[in-house]
C-alpha positions as CSV (number, residue, x, y, z in Angstrom):
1,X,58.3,-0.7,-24.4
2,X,56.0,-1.4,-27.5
3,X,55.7,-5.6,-27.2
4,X,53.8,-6.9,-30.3
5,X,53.1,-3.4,-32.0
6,X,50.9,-2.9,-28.7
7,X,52.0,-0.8,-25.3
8,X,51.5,-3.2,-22.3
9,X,49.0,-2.2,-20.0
10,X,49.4,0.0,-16.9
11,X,50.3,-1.3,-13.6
12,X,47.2,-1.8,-11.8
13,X,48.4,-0.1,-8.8
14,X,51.2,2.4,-8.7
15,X,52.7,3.4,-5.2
16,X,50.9,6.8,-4.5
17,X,47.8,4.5,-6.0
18,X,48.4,1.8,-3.4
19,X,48.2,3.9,-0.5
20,X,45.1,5.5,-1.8
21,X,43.4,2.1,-2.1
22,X,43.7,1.4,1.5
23,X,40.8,0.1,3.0
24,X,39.5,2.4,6.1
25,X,40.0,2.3,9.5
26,X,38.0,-0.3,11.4
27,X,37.6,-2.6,7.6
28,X,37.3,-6.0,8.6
29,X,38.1,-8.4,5.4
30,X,35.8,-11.3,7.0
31,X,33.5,-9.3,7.8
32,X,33.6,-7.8,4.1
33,X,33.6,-10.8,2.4
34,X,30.5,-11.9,3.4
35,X,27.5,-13.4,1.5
36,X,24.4,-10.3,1.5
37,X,21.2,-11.4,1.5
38,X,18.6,-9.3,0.6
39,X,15.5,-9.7,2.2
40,X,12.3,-8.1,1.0
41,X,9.1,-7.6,3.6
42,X,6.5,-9.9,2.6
43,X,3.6,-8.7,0.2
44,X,0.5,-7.6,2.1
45,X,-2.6,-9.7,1.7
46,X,-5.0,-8.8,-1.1
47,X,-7.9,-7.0,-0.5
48,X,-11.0,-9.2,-1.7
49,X,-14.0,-6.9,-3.1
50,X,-17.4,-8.2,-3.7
51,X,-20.5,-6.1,-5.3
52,X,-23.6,-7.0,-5.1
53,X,-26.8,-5.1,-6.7
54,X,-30.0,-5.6,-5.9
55,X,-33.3,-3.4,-6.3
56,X,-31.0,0.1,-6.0
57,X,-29.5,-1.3,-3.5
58,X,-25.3,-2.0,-3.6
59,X,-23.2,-4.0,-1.1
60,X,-19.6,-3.6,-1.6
61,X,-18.2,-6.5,0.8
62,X,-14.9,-6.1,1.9
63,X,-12.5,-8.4,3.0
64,X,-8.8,-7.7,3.7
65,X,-6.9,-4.8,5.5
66,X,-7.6,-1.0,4.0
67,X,-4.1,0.6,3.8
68,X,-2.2,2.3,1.2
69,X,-1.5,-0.8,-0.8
70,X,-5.5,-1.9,-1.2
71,X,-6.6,1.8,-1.3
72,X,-6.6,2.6,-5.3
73,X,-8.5,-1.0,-5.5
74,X,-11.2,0.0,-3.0
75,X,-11.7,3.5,-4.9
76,X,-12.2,1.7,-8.0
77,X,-14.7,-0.3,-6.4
78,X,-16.7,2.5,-5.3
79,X,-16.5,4.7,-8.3
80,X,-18.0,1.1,-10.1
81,X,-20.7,0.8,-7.2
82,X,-22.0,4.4,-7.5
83,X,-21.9,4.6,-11.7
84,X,-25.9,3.9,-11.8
85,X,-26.3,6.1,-8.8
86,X,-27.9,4.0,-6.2
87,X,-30.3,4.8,-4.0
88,X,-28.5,3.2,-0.7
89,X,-24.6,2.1,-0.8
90,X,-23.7,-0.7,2.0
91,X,-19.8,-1.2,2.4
92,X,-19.4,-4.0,4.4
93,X,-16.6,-3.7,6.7
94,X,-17.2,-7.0,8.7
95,X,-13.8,-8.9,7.2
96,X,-11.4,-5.6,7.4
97,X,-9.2,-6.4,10.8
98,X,-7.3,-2.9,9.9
99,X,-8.1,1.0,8.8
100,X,-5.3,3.2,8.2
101,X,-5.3,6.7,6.6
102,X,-4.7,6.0,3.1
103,X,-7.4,3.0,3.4
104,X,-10.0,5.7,4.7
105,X,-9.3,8.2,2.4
106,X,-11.8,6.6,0.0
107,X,-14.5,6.6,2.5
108,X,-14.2,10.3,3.0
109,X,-14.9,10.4,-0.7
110,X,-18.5,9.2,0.1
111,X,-19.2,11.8,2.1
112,X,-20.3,14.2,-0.4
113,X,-22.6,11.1,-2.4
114,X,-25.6,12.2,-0.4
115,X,-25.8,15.3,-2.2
116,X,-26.2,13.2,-5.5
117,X,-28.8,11.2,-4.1
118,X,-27.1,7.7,-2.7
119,X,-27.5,7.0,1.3
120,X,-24.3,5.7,2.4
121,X,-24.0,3.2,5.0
122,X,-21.4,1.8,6.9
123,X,-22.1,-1.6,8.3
124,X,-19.7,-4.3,10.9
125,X,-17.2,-1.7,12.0
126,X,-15.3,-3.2,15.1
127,X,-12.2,-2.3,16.9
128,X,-9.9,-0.1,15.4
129,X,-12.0,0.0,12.6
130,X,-14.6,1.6,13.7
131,X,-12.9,4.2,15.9
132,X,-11.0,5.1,12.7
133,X,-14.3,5.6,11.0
134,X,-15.6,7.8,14.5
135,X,-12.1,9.9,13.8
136,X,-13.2,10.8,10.6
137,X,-16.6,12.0,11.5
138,X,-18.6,9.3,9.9
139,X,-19.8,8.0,12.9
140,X,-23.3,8.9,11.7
141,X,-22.8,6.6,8.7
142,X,-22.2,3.6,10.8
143,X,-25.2,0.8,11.5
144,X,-24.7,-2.5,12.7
C-alpha cells in the first residue's frame, strides 16, 4: 500500500529475520549492556638527553629507561654527538634503571666509531644495565 505517494517502510524484522537475529547461546543481556571502559597503559617516562662539549670531548648524559619508545631519540642524540667527530664520546648511563634490545641497538651503532677516529666510552653501567652492555660484547667500552 502506497500511503502519501510513498511505500511504507519494511518491517524491521520478518519471521525467518527474527530467528536469525537471535542472540547466541550463553548471551547474557546484563552482562551485554554494560558500560566498556577502555583503558590505555600509561605512557612510558621520557628519556632526558643532555650533551655536553668540551675540548673534543662529548658527554651524552642520559637519564630515563632505553627501550623501544626512547630508542629513535637516543640515535638522534648520538648521530648529533659524533657530527664534528670527537675525539672521545662519554655516554653516561648513571640515570638509565633499564636496557632492553631496541634501547641498545643504538650502542651497537658505536661500535664501528673507532674506525673514524672517536674512542667511545661507556661510563655508570649498574645492574641489568651493565650486563646488557656485557651481552653485547661491549664490555670493553665500559669504565666506571
Amino acid at each position: 500500500m502506497i500511503i502519501g505517494g510513498h511505500r511504507p517502510p519494511p518491517p524491521l524484522a520478518s519471521p525467518g529475520l527474527r530467528d536469525r537475529l537471535r542472540p547466541p547461546a550463553g548471551y547474557d543481556e546484563a552482562v551485554a549492556s554494560r558500560k566498556v571502559v577502555i583503558v590505555t597503559a600509561p605512557s612510558p617516562p621520557p628519556l632526558d638527553v643532555v650533551l655536553m662539549r668540551s675540548h673534543g670531548v662529548v658527554v651524552v648524559r642520559l637519564s630515563g629507561e632505553l627501550d623501544c619508545a626512547t630508542a629513535p631519540q637516543f640515535a638522534e642524540a648520538l648521530q648529533e654527538a659524533l657530527w664534528d667527530r670527537p675525539g672521545t664520546l662519554i655516554v653516561d648511563l648513571t640515570a638509565v634503571p633499564f636496557l632492553d634490545p631496541a634501547g641498545a641497538r643504538p650502542l651497537r651503532s658505536l661500535v664501528g666509531t673507532a674506525e673514524l677516529g672517536t674512542r667511545v666510552r661507556l661510563r655508570g653501567a649498574a645492574g641489568t644495565v651493565r650486563r646488557v652492555v656485557e651481552l653485547l660484547g661491549m664490555a670493553d667500552l665500559l669504565v666506571d
